[in-house]
Every structure is written in C-alpha cells, then in structure tokens.
NUROVO-941263 format. One record per residue: chain; residue in one letter; x, y, z negated of N, C-alpha, C, O, CB in turn. Coordinates in steps of 0.05 Angstrom, whole numbers, always signed. Atoms other than C-alpha are relative to their C-alpha. Glycine has a CB too. Layout:
! residues N
c | r | n.c1 | n.c2 | n.c3 | ca.c1 | ca.c2 | ca.c3 | c.c1 | c.c2 | c.c3 | o.c1 | o.c2 | o.c3 | cb.c1 | cb.c2 | cb.c3
A | A | X | Y | Z | X | Y | Z | X | Y | Z | X | Y | Z | X | Y | Z .
...
END
This chain:
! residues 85
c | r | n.c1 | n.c2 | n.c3 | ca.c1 | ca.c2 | ca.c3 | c.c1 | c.c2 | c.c3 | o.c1 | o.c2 | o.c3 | cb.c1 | cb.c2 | cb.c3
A | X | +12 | -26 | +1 | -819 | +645 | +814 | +4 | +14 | +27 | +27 | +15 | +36 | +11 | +17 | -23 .
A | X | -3 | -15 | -24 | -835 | +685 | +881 | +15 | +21 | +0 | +23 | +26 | +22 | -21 | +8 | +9 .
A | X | -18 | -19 | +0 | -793 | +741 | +863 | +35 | -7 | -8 | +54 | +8 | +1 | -13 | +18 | -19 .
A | X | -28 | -5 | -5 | -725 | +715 | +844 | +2 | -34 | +24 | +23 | -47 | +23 | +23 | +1 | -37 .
A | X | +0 | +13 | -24 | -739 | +663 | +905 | +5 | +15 | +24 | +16 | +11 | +45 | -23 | -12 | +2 .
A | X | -10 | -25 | -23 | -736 | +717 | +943 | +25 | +14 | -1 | +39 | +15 | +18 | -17 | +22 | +0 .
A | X | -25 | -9 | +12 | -681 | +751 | +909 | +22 | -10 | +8 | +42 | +3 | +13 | +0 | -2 | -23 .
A | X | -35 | +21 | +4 | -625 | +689 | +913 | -8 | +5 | +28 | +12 | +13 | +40 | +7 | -42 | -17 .
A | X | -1 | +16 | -29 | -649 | +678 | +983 | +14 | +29 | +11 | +37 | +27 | +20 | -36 | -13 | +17 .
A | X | -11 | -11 | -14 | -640 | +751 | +1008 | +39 | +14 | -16 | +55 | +28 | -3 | -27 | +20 | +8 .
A | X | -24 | +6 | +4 | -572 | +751 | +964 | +22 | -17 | +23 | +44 | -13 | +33 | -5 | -12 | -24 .
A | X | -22 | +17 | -13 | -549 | +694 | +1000 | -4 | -30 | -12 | +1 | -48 | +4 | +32 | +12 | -7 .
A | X | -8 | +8 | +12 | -554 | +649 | +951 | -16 | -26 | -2 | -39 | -21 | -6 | +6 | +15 | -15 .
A | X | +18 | +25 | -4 | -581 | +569 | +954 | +6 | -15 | -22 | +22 | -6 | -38 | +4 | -16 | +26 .
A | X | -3 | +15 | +21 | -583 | +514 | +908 | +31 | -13 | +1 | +42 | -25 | -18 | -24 | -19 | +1 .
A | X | -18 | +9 | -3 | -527 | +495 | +930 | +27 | +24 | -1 | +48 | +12 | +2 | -7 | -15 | +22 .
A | X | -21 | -18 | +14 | -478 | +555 | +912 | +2 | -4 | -28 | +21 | +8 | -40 | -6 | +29 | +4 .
A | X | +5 | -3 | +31 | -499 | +538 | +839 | +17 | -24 | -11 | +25 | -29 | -34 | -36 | -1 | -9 .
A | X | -13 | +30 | +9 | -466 | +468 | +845 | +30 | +12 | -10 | +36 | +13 | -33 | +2 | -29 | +31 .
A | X | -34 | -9 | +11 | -385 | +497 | +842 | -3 | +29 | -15 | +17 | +44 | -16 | +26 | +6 | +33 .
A | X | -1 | -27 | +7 | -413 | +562 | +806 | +22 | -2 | -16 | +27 | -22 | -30 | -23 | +13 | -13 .
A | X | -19 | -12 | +24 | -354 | +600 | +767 | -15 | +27 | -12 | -38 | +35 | -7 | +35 | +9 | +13 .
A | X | -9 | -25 | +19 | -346 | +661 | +723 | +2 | +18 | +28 | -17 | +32 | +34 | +34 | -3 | -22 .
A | X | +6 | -18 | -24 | -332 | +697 | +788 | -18 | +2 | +20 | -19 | +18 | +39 | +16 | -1 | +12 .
A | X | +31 | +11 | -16 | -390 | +677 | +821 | -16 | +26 | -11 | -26 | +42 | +5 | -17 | -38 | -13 .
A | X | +25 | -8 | +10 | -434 | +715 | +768 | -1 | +32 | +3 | -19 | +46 | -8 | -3 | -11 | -29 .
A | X | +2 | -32 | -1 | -418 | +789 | +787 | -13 | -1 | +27 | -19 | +21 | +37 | +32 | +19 | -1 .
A | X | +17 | -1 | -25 | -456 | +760 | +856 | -26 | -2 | -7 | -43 | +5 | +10 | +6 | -20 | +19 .
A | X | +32 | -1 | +3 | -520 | +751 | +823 | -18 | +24 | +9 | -7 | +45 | +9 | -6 | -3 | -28 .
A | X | +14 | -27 | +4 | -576 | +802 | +834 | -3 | +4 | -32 | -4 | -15 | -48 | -31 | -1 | +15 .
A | X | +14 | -15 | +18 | -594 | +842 | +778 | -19 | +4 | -7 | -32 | +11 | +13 | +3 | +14 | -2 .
A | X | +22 | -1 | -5 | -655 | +848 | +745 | -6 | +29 | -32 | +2 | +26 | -55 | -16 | -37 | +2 .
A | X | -5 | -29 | +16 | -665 | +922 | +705 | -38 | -2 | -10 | -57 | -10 | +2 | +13 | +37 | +27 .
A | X | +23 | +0 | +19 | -723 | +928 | +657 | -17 | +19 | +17 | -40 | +11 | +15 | +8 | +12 | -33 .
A | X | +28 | -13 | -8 | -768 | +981 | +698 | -5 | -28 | +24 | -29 | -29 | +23 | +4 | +41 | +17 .
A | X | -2 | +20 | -16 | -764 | +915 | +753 | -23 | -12 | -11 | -44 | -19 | -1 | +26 | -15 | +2 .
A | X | +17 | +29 | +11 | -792 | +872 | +699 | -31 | +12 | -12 | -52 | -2 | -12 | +22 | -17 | -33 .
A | X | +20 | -13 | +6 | -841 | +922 | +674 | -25 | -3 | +20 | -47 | -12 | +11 | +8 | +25 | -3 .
A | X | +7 | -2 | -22 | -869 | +927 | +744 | -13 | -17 | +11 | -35 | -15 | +21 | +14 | +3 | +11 .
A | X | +5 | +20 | -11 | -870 | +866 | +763 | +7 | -34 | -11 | +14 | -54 | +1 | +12 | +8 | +21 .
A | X | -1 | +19 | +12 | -871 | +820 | +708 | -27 | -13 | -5 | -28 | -36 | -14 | +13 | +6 | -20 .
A | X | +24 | +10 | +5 | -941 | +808 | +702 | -22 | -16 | +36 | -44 | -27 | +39 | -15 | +32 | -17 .
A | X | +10 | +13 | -20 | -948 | +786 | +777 | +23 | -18 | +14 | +23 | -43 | +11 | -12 | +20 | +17 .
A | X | -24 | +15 | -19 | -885 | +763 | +822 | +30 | -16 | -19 | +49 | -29 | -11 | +15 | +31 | +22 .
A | X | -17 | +13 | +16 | -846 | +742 | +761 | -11 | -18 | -14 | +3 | -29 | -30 | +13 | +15 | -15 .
A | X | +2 | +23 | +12 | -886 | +693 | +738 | +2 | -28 | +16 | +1 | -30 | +41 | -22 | +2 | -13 .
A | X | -2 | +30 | -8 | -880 | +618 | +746 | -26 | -4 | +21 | -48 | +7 | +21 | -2 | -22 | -30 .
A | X | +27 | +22 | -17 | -924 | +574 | +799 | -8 | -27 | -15 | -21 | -46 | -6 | +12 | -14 | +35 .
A | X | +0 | +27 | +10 | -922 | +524 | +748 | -8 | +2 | -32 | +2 | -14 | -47 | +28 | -14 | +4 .
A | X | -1 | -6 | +30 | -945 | +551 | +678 | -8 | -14 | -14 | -25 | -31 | -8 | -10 | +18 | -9 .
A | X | +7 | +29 | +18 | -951 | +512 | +621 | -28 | +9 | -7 | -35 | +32 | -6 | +21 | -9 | -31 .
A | X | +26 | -15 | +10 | -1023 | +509 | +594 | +1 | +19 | -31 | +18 | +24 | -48 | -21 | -24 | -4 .
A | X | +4 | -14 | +28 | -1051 | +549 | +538 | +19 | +27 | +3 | +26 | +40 | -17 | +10 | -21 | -29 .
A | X | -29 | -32 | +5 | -995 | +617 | +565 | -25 | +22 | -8 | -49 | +20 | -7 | +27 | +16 | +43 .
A | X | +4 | -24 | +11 | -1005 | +686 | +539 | +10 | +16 | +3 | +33 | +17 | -7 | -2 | +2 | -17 .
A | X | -20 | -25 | -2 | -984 | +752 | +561 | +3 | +6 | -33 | -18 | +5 | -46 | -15 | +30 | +21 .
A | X | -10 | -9 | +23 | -946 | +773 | +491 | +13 | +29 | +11 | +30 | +29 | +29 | +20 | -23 | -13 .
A | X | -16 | -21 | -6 | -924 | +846 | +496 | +26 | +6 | -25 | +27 | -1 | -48 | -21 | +24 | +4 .
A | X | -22 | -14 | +15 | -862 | +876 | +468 | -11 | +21 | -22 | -35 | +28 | -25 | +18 | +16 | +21 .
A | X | +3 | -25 | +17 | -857 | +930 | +415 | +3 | +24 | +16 | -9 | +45 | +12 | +19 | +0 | -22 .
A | X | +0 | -28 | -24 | -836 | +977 | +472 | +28 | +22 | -12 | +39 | +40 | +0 | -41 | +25 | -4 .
A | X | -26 | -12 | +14 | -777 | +1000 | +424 | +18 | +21 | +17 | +23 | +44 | +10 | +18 | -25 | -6 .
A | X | -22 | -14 | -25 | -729 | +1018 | +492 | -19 | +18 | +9 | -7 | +31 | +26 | +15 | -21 | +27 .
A | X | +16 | -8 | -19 | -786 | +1051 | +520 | -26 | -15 | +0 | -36 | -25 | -20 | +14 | +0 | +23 .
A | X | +28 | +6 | -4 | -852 | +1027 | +551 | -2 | -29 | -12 | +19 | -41 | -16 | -8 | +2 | +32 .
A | X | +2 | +39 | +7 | -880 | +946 | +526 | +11 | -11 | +23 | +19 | +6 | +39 | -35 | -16 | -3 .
A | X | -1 | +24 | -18 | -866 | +894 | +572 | -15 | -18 | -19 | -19 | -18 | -43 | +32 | -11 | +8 .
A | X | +28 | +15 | +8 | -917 | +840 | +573 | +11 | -30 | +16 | +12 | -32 | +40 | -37 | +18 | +17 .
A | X | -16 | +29 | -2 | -883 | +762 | +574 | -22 | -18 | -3 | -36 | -21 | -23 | +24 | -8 | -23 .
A | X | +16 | +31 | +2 | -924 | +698 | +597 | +22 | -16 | -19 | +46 | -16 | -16 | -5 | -19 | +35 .
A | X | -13 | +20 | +18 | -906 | +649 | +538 | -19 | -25 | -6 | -42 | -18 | -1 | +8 | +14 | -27 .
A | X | +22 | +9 | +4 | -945 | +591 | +521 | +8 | -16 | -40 | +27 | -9 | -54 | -9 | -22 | +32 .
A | X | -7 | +3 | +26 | -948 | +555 | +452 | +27 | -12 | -7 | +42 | -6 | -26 | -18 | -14 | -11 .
A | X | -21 | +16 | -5 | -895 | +505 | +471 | +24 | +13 | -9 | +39 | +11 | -28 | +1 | -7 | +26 .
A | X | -25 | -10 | -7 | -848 | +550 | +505 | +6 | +18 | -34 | +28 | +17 | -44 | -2 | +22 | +33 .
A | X | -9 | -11 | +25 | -855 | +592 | +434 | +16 | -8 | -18 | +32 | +4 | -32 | -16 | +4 | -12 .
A | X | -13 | +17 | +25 | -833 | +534 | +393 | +35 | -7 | +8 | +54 | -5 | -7 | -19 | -34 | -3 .
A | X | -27 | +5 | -7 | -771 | +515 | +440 | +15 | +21 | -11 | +34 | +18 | -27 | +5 | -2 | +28 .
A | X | -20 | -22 | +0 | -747 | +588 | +441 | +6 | +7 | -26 | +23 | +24 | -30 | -9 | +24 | +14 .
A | X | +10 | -6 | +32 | -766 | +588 | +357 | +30 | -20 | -7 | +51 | -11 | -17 | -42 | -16 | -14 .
A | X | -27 | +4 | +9 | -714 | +527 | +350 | +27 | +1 | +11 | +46 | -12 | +3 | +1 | -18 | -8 .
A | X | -24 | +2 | -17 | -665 | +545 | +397 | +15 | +16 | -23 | +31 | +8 | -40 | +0 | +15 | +33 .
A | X | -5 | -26 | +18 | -655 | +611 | +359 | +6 | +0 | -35 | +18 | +17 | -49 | -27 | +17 | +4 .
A | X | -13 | +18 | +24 | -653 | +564 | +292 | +18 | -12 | -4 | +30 | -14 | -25 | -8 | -15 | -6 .
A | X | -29 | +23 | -5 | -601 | +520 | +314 | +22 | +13 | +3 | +43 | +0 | +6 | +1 | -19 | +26 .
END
C-alpha cells in the first residue's frame, strides 16, 4: 500500500527491522488514527494488488463518521473464520 510504504520508509523502517522485531520495537511504529483512515482509506490505503470481486463496505459510523473498507468475498470468509476459531 502507497501510504504505509511511505510511512515505514519515512519512519525509518525496512524489511529488514521486522526480522529481530521485539515488544520494544512496537512503540516505534507509526500510528494510524481513524480521521487518517477516513481520509485516506478509499485512495492511498488501498492495496496495488486487490483481490477480485472487492467492495467498499462501510461502517456503521458508531465512533463518529462511516469508514468505507475494500474487502472482497474471500478476504470476508478468512476474516469470518478467523473470528470463529
């Protein structure tokens, strides 16, 4: 994704920091805050690689405004039995 490609990079951070990651490592991550994703979830946060058949799905908006998530049927089913198991 072009946006947290950009993100690790101007962090610091390469594929290769991820190999010895710890627990202390993870207070170096960037952050990513819901008006971010609002913003910029429907362009710079998506994949270059989407599975076929995706679908923006919006939120209920519960916290506040919707957010609007590329999902496709697949990815529905993984995240369906992860959340079973």
């Amino acid at each position: 994704m072009p946006y947290y490609s950009k993100l690790f990079k101007e962090a610091g951070f390469t594929t290769d920091n991820f190999k010895n990651f710890t627990l202390d490592d993870l207070s170096k991550l960037p952050f990513l805050d819901k008006d971010t994703y609002r913003r910029l979830g429907v362009t710079e946060m998506i994949t270059s690689k989407p599975e076929p058949g995706g679908m923006f799905l919006p939120s209920s908006g519960s916290t506040g405004t919707p957010t609007k998530t590329l999902t496709s049927k697949a990815m529905h089913q993984r995240v369906t039995a992860a959340n079973e198991a």
